[in-house]
Steps between C-alpha positions, in 0.01 A plus 500: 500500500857449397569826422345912437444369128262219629260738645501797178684773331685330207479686175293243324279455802206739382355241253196391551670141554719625747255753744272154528885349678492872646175479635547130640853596654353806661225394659770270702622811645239800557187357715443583886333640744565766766599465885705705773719823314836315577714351263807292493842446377679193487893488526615124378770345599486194277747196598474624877684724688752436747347602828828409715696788255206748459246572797540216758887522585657245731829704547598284793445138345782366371674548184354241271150646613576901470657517230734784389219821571489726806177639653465889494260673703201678397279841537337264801708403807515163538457419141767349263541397164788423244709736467444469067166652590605863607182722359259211587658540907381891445149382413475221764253741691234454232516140461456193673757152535266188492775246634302172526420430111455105479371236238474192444655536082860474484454483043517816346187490280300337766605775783480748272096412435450440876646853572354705235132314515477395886444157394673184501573388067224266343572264248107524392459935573672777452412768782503900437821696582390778764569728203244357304242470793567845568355555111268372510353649826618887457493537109641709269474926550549771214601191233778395683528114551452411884817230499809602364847288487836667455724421312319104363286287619485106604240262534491517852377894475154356362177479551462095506127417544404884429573481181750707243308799573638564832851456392719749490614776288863476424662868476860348412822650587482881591901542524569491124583817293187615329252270753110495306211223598459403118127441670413864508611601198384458153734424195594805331295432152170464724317777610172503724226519189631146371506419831143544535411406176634141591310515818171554367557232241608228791180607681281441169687152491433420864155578514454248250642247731306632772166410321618155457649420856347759783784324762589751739866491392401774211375734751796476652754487211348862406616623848826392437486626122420870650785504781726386237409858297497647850830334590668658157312851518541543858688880577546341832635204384753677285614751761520171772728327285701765409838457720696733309304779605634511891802692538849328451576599925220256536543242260873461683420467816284203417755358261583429236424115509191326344416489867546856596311642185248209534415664857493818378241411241336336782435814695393680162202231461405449787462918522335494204266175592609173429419254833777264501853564310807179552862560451749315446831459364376150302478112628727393780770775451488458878613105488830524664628184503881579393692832584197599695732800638600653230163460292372725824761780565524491150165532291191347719562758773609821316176473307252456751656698764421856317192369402271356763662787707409803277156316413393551868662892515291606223188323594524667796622829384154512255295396796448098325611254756160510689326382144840283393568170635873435421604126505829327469584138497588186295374194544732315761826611688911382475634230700688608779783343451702583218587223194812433394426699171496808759129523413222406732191243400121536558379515808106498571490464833584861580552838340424875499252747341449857493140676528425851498211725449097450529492530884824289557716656766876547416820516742403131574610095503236245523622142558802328551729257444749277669891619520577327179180660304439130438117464639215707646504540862259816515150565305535223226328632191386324183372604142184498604524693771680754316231511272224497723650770684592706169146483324288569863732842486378505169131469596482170289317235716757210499220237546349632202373202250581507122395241217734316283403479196325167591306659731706381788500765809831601590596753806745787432743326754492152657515598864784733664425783752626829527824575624501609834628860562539593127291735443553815759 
């Protein structure tokens, strides 16, 4: 889906023509299951973070491997981070710094799919983000899609072998003036009679079809034809969605950045049941190959700072961070060393992650890396452990088979092991 209009809510869209594409395009997004009552929000960092200039300082390396940021300390003794990260230093008792991040994909799109599936990229199959794996195991609640992306979405957010209806619903950008999901609301010359009066008709049509070819996929494409009603009738969906309700005191002090609203909207649906929400501030705004200082102090940092931070507060302050898992990572590190562009290159072989909520103790590193922040010397982890680690919290059995659409049995994740020591 390349954008909100691919999946519905275009003024023309009520046609009979169109609710078939609406039917087909929804029934890529609303089908699951249900597991354990915790649910999870992803902060991206697409392009890859610098680790040395974020949450794995090496203050006493030398200049070419620093950089120009100082360490500040944080509401836990012992614990530093850069001093561009003041509210996220408050909050460092509710979260925990995974140090020892490594992989073996040093491309962009190809670290980007290990990270964000668990497994290594296939020329020949496409594997399920944990997003989408996460749809299709917990479902949607009260019409509300199970996997939402903020602001857009990418290919690597997908479903692969599960098929378009575990992809995502894309919410777009919640920082504009006037913010509405065209999805949940009908054009202004419809009302709900024609609506239903179009609805009966496609059902007439269908069950025409259905006497000629009884394939299963029918069945199922009138699941996905009644969560699409559900999706665009839903109260709860409505009141989830709607950002502009929370008070302005709030709204600041998560920002007013496509990131900080995007977290904010977060928190809303995942309150109001969605299972999996992603933010991020769009594809590799994180690639810092030139000027990587400035882009920092200047934008990366000032945006995710009051976010992430905030996020945690008021999960916490509402009593969510035992039923929220809060993730943050790209897909590979910086180099160490510092280009002559001032900007730093990727780096696979080490970098850092935050996890907080479901269980996960906070006030805490795990891993570590050398005095240049140049390889793992403590607890190396990989994708799939991460993921492994991530959907047993869940209560999703990581060994778990699935079928490609050949019939081909695939496991959730290829291997990995949980982390030791991350969950408390």
């Amino acid at each position: 889906m390349s954008s909100i209009c691919d999946l519905f809510g275009r003024r023309d869209f009520i046609r009979i023509g169109s609710l078939g594409s609406l039917g087909i395009t929804l029934d890529r997004v609303l089908r699951a299951g249900t597991k354990k009552n915790i649910s999870v929000i992803l902060l991206w960092q697409s392009g890859g973070c610098s680790h040395v200039d974020t949450f794995d300082m090496k203050p006493n390396a030398p200049a070419e491997i620093r950089g120009e940021f100082k360490p500040i300390s944080t509401n836990v003794p012992g614990i530093q981070i850069c001093e561009h990260l003041p509210l996220t230093a408050r909050q460092a008792d509710k979260f925990t710094i995974l140090r020892s991040m490594t992989s073996k994909e040093n491309d962009h799109d190809r670290a980007i799919t290990y990270l964000l599936t668990g497994y290594a990229p296939l020329p020949t199959l496409g594997f399920p983000s944990m997003g989408s794996v996460v749809a299709k195991e917990f479902g949607a609640k009260d019409g509300l899609p199970p996997y939402v992306v903020v602001p857009d979405s990418v290919p690597e957010y997908g479903a692969g072998y599960l098929g378009g209806e575990y992809n995502p619903f894309v919410a777009g950008n919640p920082n504009v003036n006037g913010y509405k999901v065209r999805d949940l609301t009908l054009p202004t010359d419809i009302d709900w009679t024609r609506v239903g009066n179009r609805r009966w008709l496609l059902e007439k049509i269908d069950s025409q079809f259905r006497a000629i070819d009884a394939s299963p996929e029918f069945a199922a494409l009138d699941r996905f034809y009644h969560s699409a009603y559900s999706l665009l009738s839903s109260p709860a969906a409505k009141k989830a969605f709607d950002i502009e309700a929370e008070p302005g005191s709030v709204r600041d002090r998560y920002g007013r950045t496509p990131v900080g609203q995007g977290c904010l909207l977060a928190r809303r649906l995942i309150e109001a049941g969605v299972r999996f929400v992603t933010v991020s501030k769009g594809k590799l705004n994180y690639d810092t190959h030139g000027d990587n200082f400035n882009t920092m102090k200047k934008i990366l940092l000032p945006e995710f700072d009051p976010a992430f931070a905030t996020l945690l507060q008021d999960l916490h302050e509402r009593g969510m961070l035992e039923s929220t898992l809060v993730l943050s990572t790209g897909e590979f590190g910086r180099t160490p060393k510092v280009n002559g562009a001032a900007g730093r290159d990727h780096h696979c072989k080490a970098w850092s992650i935050l996890l907080a909520g479901a269980g996960i103790g906070g006030g805490r590193v795990l891993g570590a890396t050398d005095n240049t922040a140049t390889e793992v010397t403590d607890l190396p982890t990989k994708p799939e452990d991460l993921y492994s680690s991530l959907y047993s919290i869940l209560g999703i059995d990581p060994r778990h088979e699935y079928q490609t659409p050949i019939g081909r049995p695939v496991k959730v994740i290829d291997g990995g092991s949980m982390i030791p020591g991350l969950v408390a």
